[in-house]
C-alpha positions as a printed Julia matrix, in Angstrom:
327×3 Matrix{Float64}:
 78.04   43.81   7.71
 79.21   41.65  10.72
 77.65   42.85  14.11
 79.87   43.3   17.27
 78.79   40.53  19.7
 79.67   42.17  23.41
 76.27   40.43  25.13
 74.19   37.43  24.9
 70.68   36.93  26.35
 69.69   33.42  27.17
 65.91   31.86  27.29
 64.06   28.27  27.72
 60.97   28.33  25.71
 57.74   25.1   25.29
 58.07   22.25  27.11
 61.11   21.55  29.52
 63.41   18.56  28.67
 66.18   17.5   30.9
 69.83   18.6   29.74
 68.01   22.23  29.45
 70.32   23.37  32.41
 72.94   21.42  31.16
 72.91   23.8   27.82
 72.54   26.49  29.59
 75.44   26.13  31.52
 77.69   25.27  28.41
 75.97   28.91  26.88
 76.98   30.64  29.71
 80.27   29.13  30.34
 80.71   29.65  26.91
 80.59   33.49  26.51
 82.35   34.16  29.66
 85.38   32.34  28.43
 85.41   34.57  25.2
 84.76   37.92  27.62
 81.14   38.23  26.92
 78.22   38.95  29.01
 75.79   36.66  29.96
 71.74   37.31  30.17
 69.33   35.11  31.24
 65.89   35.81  30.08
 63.01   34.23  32.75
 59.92   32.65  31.62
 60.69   33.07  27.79
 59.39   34.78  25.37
 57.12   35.9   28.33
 60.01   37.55  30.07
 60.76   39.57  27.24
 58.46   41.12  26.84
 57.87   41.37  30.93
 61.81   42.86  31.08
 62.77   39.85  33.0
 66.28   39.41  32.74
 69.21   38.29  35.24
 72.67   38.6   35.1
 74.58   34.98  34.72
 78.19   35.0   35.95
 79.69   31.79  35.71
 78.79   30.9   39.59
 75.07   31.47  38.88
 75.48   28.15  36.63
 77.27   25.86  39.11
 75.26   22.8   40.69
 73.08   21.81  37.88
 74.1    20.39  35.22
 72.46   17.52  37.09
 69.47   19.13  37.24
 66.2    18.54  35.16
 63.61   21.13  34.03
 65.22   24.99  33.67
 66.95   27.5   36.57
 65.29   30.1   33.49
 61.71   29.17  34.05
 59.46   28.52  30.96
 56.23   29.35  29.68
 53.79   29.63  26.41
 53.4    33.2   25.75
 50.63   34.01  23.23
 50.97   37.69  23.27
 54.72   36.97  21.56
 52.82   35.76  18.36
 51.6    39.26  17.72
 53.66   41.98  16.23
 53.0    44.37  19.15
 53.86   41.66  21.74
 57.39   41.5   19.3
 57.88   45.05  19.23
 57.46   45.01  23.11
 60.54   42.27  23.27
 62.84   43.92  20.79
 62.78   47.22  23.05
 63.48   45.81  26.27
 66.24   43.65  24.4
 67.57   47.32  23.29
 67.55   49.1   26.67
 68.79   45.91  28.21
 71.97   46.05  25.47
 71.47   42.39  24.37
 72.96   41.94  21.22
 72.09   38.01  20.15
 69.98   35.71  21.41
 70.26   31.92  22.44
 67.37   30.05  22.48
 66.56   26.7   23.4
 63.07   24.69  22.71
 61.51   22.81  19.81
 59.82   24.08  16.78
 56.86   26.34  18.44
 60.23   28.39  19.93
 61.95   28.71  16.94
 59.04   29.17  14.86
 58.59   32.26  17.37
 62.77   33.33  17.17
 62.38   32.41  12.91
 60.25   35.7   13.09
 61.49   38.19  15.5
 65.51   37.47  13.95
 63.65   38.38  10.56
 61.44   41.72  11.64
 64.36   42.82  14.28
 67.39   42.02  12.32
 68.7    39.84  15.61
 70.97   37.45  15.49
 69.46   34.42  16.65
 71.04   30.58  17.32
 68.58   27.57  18.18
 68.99   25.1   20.43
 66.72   21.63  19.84
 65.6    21.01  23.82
 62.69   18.77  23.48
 62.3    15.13  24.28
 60.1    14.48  21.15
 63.32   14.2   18.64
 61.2    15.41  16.18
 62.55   18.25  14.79
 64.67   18.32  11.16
 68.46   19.13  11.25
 69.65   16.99  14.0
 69.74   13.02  14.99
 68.9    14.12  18.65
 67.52   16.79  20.6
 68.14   17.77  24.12
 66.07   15.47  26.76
 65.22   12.54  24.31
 67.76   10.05  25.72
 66.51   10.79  29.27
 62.78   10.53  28.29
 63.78    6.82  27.24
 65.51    6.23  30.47
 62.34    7.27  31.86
 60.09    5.36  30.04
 62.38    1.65  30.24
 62.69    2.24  33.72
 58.75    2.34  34.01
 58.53   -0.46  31.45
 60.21   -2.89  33.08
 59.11   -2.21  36.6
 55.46   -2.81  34.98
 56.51   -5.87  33.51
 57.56   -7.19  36.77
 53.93   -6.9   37.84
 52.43   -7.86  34.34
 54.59  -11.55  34.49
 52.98  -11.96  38.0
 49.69  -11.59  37.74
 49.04  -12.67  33.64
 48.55   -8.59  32.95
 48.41   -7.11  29.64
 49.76   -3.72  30.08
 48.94   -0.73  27.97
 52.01    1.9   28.74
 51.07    5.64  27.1
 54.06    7.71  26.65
 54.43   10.83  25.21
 54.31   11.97  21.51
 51.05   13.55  20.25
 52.65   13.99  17.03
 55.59   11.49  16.56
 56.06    8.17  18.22
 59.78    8.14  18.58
 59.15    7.74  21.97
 57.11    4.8   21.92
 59.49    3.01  19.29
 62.87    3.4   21.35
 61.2     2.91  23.97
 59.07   -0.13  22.86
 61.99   -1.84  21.4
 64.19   -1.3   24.5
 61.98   -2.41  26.51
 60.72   -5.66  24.63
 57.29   -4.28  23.93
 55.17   -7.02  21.95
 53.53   -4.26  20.35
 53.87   -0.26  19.56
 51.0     2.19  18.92
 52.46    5.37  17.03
 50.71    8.17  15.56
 52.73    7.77  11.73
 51.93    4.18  11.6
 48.06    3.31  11.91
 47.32   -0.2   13.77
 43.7    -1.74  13.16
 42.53   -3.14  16.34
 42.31   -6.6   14.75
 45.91   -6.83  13.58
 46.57   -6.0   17.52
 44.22   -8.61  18.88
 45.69  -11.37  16.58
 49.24  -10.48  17.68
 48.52  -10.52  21.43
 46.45  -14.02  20.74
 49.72  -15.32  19.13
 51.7   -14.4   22.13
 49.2   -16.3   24.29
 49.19  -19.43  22.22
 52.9   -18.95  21.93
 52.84  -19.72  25.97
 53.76  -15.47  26.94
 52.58  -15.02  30.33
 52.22  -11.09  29.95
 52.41   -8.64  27.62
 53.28   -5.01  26.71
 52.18   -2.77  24.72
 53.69    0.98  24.23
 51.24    3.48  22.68
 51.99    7.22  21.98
 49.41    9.94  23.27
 48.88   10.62  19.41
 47.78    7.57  17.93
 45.03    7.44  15.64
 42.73    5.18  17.45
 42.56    7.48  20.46
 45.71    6.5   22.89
 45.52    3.78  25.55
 42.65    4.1   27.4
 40.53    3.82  24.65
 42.25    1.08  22.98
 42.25   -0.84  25.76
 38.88   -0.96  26.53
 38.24   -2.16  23.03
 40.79   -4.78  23.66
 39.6    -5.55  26.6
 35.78   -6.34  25.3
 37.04   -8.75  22.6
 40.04  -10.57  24.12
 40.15  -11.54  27.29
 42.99  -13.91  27.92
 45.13  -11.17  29.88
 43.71   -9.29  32.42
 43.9    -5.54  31.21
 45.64   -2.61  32.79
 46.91    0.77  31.83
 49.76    3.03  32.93
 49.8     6.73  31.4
 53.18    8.24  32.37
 52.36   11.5   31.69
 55.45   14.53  32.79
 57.27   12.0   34.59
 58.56   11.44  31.45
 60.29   15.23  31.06
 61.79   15.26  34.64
 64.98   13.55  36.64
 68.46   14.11  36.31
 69.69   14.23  32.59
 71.68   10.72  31.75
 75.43   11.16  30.86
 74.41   11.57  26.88
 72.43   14.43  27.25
 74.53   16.22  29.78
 77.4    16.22  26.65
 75.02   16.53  23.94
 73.54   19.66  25.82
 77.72   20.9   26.47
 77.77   20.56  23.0
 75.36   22.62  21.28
 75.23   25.06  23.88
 79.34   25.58  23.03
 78.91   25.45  19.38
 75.4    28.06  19.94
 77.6    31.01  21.1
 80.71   29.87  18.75
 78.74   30.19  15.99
 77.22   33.69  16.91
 80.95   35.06  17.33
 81.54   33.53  14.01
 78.54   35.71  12.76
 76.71   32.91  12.15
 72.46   33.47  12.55
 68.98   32.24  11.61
 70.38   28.74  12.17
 69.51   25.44  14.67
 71.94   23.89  16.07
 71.94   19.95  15.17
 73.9    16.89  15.9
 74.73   14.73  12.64
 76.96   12.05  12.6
 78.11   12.89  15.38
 79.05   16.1   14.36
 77.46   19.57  14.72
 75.32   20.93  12.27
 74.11   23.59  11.06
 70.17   24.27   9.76
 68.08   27.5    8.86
 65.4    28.23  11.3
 62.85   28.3    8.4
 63.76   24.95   7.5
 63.97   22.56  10.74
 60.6    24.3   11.57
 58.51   23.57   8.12
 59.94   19.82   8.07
 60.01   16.63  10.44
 62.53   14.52  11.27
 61.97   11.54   8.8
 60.58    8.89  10.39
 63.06    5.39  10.85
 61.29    3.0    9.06
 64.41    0.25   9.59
 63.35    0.59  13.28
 59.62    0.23  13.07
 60.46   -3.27  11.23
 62.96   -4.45  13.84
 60.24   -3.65  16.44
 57.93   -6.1   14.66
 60.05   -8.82  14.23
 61.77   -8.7   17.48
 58.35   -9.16  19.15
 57.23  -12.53  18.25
């Protein structure tokens, strides 16, 4: 039976990406256009179950689509993982009216909207906001292409330094789980090596490379590692680096959350004004359970179920360029 969609509720959920506000927006912009009301939900999963909802005409969205982080707060919310703390949500969704939700966040928020669509019967469209790009269903998620931005910016400012003092520069970036980061990132910025959690790098192999830059007359070096990778991110690795090769002198640079802030670039801005659009087409369309995904350019189109129980595959074509551009 298709459901009568009069009234959409809107939430930010995990880690904030830039472009979050951009989607947002494009959601609300959205379902005003086609005469239907718009909900923001505060905090998350946290605000509903707290009742924390504003109304979102279309001048609460003006000014920031430049803006990083979320104008709907976000938070981890534990008690929504319990069947109580579900219940909870699904009432004040009732007494608020809401009948769909938007949701935008990575796989811990739709692994959270998978279940209450299924127990509650809501209809439920995901939005991939994280700047991981890890998640199954779509080429690129919300924040990534800023994250980069981030991280080259950072990467060549270092290098500046590194060239003019004879530095070897470990740069940690983001990506406990996936090192998409660091290999973007690593190749755009002319990394002579990259660190990633799906790829394990013995020590050795990493000391014989940065010897072969120094014989090869390089007067610094960089080398990108992911928070996640195996030998226990760049701190660690550069110590041991640092004890058996010391023809650099050694430094480190963790970026940390600088990483998830600033003003989205021009790609995610669109990207984000595209999948929030297509979010509340599809939901008039009667279209639920699903992600949202960009492939080929085009919009896609993936159960909840499944972009949350796979990973992106991981670009092994990129990995090799990244070796042999850094001789």
């Amino acid at each position: 039976m298709e459901k009568s969609i009069n009234k959409i509720g809107v939430l930010t959920s995990g880690g904030d990406a830039p472009g979050m506000n951009a989607c947002i927006r494009a959601v609300v912009r959205t379902g005003i256009y086609y005469n239907i009301e718009m909900v923001g939900v505060m905090k998350g999963y946290q605000g509903l179950i707290d009742n924390e909802f504003i109304p979102l005409p279309s001048h609460a969205v003006s000014n920031i689509i430049q803006r990083g982080g979320t104008i709907l707060k976000t938070a981890r919310c534990m008690e929504f993982k319990t069947k109580e703390g579900r219940e909870k949500a699904f009432r004040n969704l009732q007494a608020q009216g809401i009948d769909a939700l938007i949701v935008i966040g990575g796989d811990g928020t739709f692994s959270g909207a998978e279940v209450f669509s299924r127990e509650f019967n809501v209809p439920v469209i995901g939005i991939p906001g994280t700047i991981d790009n890890d998640l199954f269903g779509t080429d690129f998620t919300i924040g990534f292409d800023t994250a980069n931005n981030s991280v080259i910016q950072a990467i060549d400012q270092i290098r500046d330094t590194a060239a003019s003092h004879n530095r070897l520069f470990f740069v940690e970036v983001m990506g406990r789980d996936a090192g998409v980061i660091a290999l973007w990132a690593g190749i755009a910025g002319g990394s002579e090596a990259i660190l990633i959690p799906e790829k394990e790098t013995a020590i050795e192999s990493l000391i014989s490379k940065l010897a072969e830059g120094a014989e090869n007359q390089k007067s610094s070096s960089i080398v990108v590692v992911a928070e996640g990778e195996k030998s226990g991110g760049a701190l660690k690795i550069a110590e041991e680096v640092k004890r058996r090769f010391d023809h650099y002198d050694t430094k480190v640079t963790v970026l940390g959350h600088l990483q998830r802030g600033g003003s989205p670039t021009c790609f995610d801005r669109v990207l984000a004004s595209r999948m929030g659009y297509a979010a509340v087409k599809a939901l008039l369309n009667n279209v639920e359970g699903k992600m949202i995904g960009m492939v080929n350019n085009r919009m896609h189109f993936t159960e909840l179920s499944l972009a949350i129980s796979r990973h992106s595959p991981f670009d092994e074509e990129l990995a090799e360029i990244a070796a042999v551009l850094s001789i």
